[in-house]
C-alpha positions, 0 to 999 in steps of 0.5 A, a space after each residue: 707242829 701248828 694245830 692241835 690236831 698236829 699235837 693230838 696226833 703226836 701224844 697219840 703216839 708218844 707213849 707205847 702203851 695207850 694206857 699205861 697206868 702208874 703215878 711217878 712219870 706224870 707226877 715227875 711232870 708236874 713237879 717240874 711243871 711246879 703244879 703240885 703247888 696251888 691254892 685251889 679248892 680241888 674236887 677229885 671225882 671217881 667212880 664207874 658211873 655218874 663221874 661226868 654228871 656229878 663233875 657237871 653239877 659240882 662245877 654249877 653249884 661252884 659257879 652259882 655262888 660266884 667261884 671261877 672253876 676249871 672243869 677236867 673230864 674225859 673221854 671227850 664226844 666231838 672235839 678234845 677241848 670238851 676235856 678241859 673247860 673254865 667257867 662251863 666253857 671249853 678252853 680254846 685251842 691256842 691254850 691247849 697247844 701252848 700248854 702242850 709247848 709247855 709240858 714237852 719242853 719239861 718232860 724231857 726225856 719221861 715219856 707221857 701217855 695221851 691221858 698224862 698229856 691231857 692231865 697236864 695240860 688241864 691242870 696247867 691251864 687251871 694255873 695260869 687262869 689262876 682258877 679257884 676251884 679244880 673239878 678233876 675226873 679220874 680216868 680210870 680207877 684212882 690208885 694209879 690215875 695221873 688225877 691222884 697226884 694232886 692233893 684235893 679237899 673233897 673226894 666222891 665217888 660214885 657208883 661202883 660197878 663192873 668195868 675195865 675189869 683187866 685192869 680194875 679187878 674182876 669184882 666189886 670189892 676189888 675194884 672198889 679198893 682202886 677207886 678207894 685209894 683217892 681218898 685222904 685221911 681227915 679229909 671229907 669223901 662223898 660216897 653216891 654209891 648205895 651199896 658200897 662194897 664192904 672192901 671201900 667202907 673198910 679201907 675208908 675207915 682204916 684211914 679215917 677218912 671223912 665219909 658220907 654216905 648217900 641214903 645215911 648222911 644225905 638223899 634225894 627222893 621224892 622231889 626231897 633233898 636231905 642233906 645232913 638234916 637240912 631238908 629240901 623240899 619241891 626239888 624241880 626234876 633233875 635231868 641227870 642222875 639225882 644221885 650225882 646232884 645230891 653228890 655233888 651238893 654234900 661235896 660242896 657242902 662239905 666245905 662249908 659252901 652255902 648254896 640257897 635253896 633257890 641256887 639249888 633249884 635254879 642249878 638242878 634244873 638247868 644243867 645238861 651234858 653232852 651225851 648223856 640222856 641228850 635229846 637231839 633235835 630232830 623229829 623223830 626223836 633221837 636218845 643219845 646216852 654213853 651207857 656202855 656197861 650193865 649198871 648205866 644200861 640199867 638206868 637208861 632202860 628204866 629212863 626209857 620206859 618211864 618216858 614211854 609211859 607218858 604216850 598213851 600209844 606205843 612208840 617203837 624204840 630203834 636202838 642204834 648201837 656200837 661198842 667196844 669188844 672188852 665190854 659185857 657186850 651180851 648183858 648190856 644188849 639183853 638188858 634193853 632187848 624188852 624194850 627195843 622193837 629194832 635193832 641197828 648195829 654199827 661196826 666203828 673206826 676202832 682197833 677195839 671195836 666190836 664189829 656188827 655182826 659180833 652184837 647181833 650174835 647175842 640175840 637169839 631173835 635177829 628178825 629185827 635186826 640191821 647191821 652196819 658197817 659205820 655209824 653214819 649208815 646206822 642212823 640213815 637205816 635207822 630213821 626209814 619208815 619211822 612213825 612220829 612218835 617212835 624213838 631211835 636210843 643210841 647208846 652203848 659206846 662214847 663213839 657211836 653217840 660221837 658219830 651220831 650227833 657228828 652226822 646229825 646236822 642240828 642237836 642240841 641239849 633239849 630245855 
């Protein structure tokens, strides 16, 4: 194997399962790999919305006050080396493959997952770059994802919502313990969520672990910071979810971190990420967000109509829209269906995917509605005839917002 893509192709097809949840082949892994032992200050993140953001922002807060950080997120939205960054920098291919080189020869005869692969080799790349602190997302859950294995000093968790309930739980509570088992007794935990179900604040503290929680210990409202009793005020507006910046600022705070207020200013108004609340370049506009269950589809409408407000005329908004079939694909439709004047459902080149004409058959109303068998049409019907001021939000899935910014010909983070 020569490329990357070579090995992408063959951990695709490594493991039998995709996903195939427990701790004890990757952590065999890494033990051989000796990973387990590091002096890195180590934030591990879970949660079922806001993980990537609150990642972002921890990473920039560390960068700003001179830390050298290695940056482990997933899925990725155009090329896999989006999964494992230093410094706010993709790492290259040739360091992904020869970390790839690296764990196939110790794995022996364990068999790893795609994830598990994935893992490893950011958290190998982090060693060898000799990195000081390691921001590492949780895939799924947290009891038994590859991230647990490693010991951390800071654990948050973000908002606790409805997802991957055939593996999680079918309720809040029961998917809130999953996600409770990353943290460690005396150890501090960052809660972002505003309404944690009870079963997490119980098992936090039957642990004892180090709580804070966001709307009692820290905030952000009103353009005002407040982080145990440390007020900031005349916050410049975050372009990404306040509670995922204020997170990450009492994670890193935890630590005794000192970050000033100008550092805040300048890392809250600067930091973007790829696919979410992402303007692309293009006239009309274009929204693109990875909303794909209820709770982000909640928070993407009410973006959406707050920035209609600043028109005094009425822009229409198309919505283009592919997901995956095991979501609450009816609710995630509704939810924005007040808002959308045109719909445009893509089917996408996936064994799990809902198919165009599964979406459109939530609407009761399909008079405003096109479907498309693949995402590059969908965007092609979906700028026709469009008034300047009209809005195209793509959303619902990591590979339509993928295949939408792969077939615009320019995008970029908007200033």
């Amino acid at each position: 194997m020569k490329s990357l893509d070579d090995w992408l192709s063959y951990i695709e097809e490594l493991h039998p399962k995709a996903w195939d949840l427990g701790l004890g082949r990757v952590n065999q892994v890494a033990e051989e790999l000796g990973l387990k032992e590091h002096t890195a200050l180590v934030f591990t993140v879970a949660g079922t919305n806001g993980k990537g953001s609150t990642c972002e922002f921890i990473e920039q807060f560390c960068l700003e006050v001179g830390y050298s950080v290695g940056k482990s997120t997933s899925p990725h939205i155009l090329r896999f080396n989006e999964r494992i960054q230093i410094n706010g920098k993709a790492v290259s291919d040739q360091d992904i493959i020869s970390a790839f080189e690296t764990i196939e020869t110790a794995r022996g005869n364990v068999s790893l997952t795609y994830f598990e692969f994935s893992v490893l080799a950011s958290v190998l790349i982090f060693a060898r770059g000799n990195v000081d602190v390691w921001v590492l997302e949780v895939g799924l859950g947290g009891r038994l994802d590859a991230m647990n294995i490693f010991d951390r000093d800071v654990t948050v968790v973000t908002q606790i919502a409805l997802d991957h309930q055939a593996w999680l739980g079918s309720t809040r509570e029961l998917i809130a313990l999953e996600k409770a088992a990353i943290l460690r007794s005396n150890i501090p935990c960052i809660v972002a969520d505003p309404d944690p179900p009870s079963s997490f604040k119980q098992y936090a503290s039957r642990i004892g672990s180090q709580t804070y929680y966001i709307g009692d210990d820290f905030n952000y409202e009103n353009n005002i910071i407040d982080i145990q009793g440390r007020v900031i005020s005349e916050v410049p507006v975050s372009h990404l979810p306040k509670s995922s910046a204020v997170a990450a600022l009492q994670a890193v705070s935890s630590l005794g971190i000192v970050i000033s207020d100008s550092q805040i200013f300048d890392v809250i108004s600067r930091t973007r990420l790829m696919g979410r609340l992402q303007w692309c370049d293009t006239t009309p506009r274009v929204l693109c967000d990875v909303a794909h269950n209820p709770a982000a589809t909640i928070y993407l409408r009410d973006y959406v109509k707050n920035y209609l407000l600043s028109f005094e005329s009425k822009p229409r908004v198309h919505a283009l829209v592919g997901m995956y079939s095991d979501k609450e694909i009816s609710k995630v439709i509704q939810l924005m269906s007040e808002t959308v004047h045109q719909w445009y459902f893509t089917d996408m080149d996936d064994s799990r995917a809902a198919n165009a004409e599964d979406l459109q058959s939530v609407l009761d109303d399909r008079s405003h509605v096109v479907t498309c068998d693949n995402i590059g049409s969908a965007l092609r019907e979906a700028r026709k005839d469009l008034a300047i001021d009209d809005l195209i939000v793509v959303y619902g899935s990591f590979p339509v917002v993928a295949g939408v910014l792969g077939s615009l010909s320019k995008f970029h983070l908007e200033e």
